[in-house]
C-alpha positions as CSV (number, residue, x, y, z in Angstrom):
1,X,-32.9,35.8,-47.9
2,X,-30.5,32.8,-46.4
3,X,-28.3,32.8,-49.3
4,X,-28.1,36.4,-49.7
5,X,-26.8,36.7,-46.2
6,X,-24.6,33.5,-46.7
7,X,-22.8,35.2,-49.3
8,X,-22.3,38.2,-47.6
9,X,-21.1,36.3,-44.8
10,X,-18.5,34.6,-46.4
11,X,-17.6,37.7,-47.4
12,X,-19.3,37.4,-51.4
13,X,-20.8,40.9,-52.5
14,X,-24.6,39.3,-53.9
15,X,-26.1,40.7,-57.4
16,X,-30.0,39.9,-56.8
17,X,-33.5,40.7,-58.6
18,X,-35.9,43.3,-57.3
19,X,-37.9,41.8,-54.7
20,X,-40.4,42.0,-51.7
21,X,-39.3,41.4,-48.3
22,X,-36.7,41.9,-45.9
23,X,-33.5,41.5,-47.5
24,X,-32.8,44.5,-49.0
25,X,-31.9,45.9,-45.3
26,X,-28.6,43.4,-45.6
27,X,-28.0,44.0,-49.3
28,X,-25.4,47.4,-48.8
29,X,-25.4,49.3,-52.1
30,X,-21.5,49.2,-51.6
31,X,-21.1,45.4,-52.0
32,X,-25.0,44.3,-53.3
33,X,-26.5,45.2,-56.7
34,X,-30.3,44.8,-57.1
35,X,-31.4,44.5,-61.1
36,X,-34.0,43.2,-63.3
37,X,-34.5,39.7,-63.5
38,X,-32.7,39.2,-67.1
39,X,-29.2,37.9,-67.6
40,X,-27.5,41.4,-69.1
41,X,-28.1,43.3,-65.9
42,X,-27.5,39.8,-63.9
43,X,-24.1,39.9,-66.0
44,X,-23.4,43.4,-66.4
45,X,-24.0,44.0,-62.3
46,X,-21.7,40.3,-61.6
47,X,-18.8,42.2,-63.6
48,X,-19.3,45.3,-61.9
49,X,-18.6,44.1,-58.3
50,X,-15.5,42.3,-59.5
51,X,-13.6,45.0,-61.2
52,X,-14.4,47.0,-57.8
53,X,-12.4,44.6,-55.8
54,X,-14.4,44.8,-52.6
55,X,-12.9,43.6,-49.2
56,X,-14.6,40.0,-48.1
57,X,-13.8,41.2,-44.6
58,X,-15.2,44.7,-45.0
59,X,-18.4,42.8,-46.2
60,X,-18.4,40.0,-43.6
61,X,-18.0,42.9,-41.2
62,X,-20.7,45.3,-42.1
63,X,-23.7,42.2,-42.6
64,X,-22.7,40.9,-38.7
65,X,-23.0,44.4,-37.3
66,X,-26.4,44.9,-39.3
67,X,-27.3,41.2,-38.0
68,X,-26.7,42.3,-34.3
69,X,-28.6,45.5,-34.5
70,X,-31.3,42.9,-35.6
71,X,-31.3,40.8,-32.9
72,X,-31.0,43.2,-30.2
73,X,-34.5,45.0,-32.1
74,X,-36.1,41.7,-32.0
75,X,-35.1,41.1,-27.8
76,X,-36.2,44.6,-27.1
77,X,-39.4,44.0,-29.0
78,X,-39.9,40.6,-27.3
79,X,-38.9,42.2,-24.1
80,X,-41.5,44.9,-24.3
81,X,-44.1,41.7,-25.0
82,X,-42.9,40.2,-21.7
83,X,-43.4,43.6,-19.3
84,X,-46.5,44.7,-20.8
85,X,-47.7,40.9,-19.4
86,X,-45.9,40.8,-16.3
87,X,-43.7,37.7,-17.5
88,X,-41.0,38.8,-14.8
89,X,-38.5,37.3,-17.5
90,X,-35.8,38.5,-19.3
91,X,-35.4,37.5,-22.7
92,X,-31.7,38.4,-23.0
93,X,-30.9,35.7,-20.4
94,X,-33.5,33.5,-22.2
95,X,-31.6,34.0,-25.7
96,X,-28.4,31.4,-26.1
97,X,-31.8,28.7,-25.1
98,X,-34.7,29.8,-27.5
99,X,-31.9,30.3,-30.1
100,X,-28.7,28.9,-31.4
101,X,-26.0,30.3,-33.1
102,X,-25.9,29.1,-36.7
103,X,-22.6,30.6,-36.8
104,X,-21.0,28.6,-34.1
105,X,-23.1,25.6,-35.1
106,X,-21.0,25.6,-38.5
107,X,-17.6,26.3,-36.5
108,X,-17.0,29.8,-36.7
109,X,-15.1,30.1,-32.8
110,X,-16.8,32.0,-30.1
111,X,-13.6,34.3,-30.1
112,X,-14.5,35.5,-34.0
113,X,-17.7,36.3,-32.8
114,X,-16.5,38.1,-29.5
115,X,-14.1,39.8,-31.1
116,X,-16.8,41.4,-33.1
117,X,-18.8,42.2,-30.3
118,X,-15.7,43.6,-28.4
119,X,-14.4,46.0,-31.7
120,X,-17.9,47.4,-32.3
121,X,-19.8,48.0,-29.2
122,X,-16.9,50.1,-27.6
123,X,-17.2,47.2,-25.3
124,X,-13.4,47.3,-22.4
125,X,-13.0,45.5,-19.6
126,X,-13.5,42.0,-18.7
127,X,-16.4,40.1,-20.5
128,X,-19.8,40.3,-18.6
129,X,-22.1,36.9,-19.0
130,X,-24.9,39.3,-20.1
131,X,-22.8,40.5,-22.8
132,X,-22.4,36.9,-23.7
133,X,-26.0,36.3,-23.7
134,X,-26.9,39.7,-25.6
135,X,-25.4,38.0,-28.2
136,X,-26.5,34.2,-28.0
137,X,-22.6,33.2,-27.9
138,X,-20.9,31.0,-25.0
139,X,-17.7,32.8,-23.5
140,X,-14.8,30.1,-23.3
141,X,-13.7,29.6,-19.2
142,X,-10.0,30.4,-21.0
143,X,-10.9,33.3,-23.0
144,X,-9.2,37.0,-22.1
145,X,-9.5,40.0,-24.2
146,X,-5.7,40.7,-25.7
């Protein structure tokens, strides 16, 4: 499942065999092709997605709005965890700590990531540090929305 979403992160529409497990949700039948595990349809689906000429932005930017809605499913279900045993804790504020951002780990800016988070949340205004957290990402003391 890394590479898949790898590829599609960099933008790189994937061509992968039938399988079991949770990939599939990242794998858009508009950039993705899942076939049988010989090399024709490993060929004929590879040949397919290049004649089609598919935006590596468009890509990039459809797999890190399915990755959010992930991760705010996985807080919420956390968060549910914590009321039901009276932790007194939210997780959201807990995030950027229990997890780091493989993204900014391998030097993708905290801008990119904001910008992101500003363009598809319908997010205006100045940047609230819970926003920040929602999202694991660590605002910059000079950043300002253009």
């Amino acid at each position: 499942m890394y590479a898949a979403t790898e590829y599609l992160l960099c933008g790189i529409p994937v061509v992968s065999t039938h399988n079991i497990g949770g990939r599939d949700y990242f794998l858009d039948k508009d950039f993705a092709r899942l076939v049988d595990p010989d090399p024709d349809s490993v060929a004929d689906a590879t040949y397919s997605l290049i004649s089609e000429k598919i935006s590596s932005k468009e890509i990039r930017h459809r797999t890190l709005l399915k990755m959010l809605k992930q991760r705010q499913i996985f807080m919420d279900h956390v968060q549910t965890i914590f009321d039901k045993e009276n932790a007194g804790r939210n997780f959201a504020d807990e995030w950027d700590v229990v997890f780091k951002n493989k993204l900014l780990v391998w030097g993708i800016p905290n801008w990119q990531v904001l910008e992101y988070i500003r363009a598809n949340e319908g997010h205006q205004g100045p940047l609230k540090t819970p926003l920040a957290r929602r999202y694991g990402v660590t605002v910059p003391d000079n950043f300002e929305w253009e």
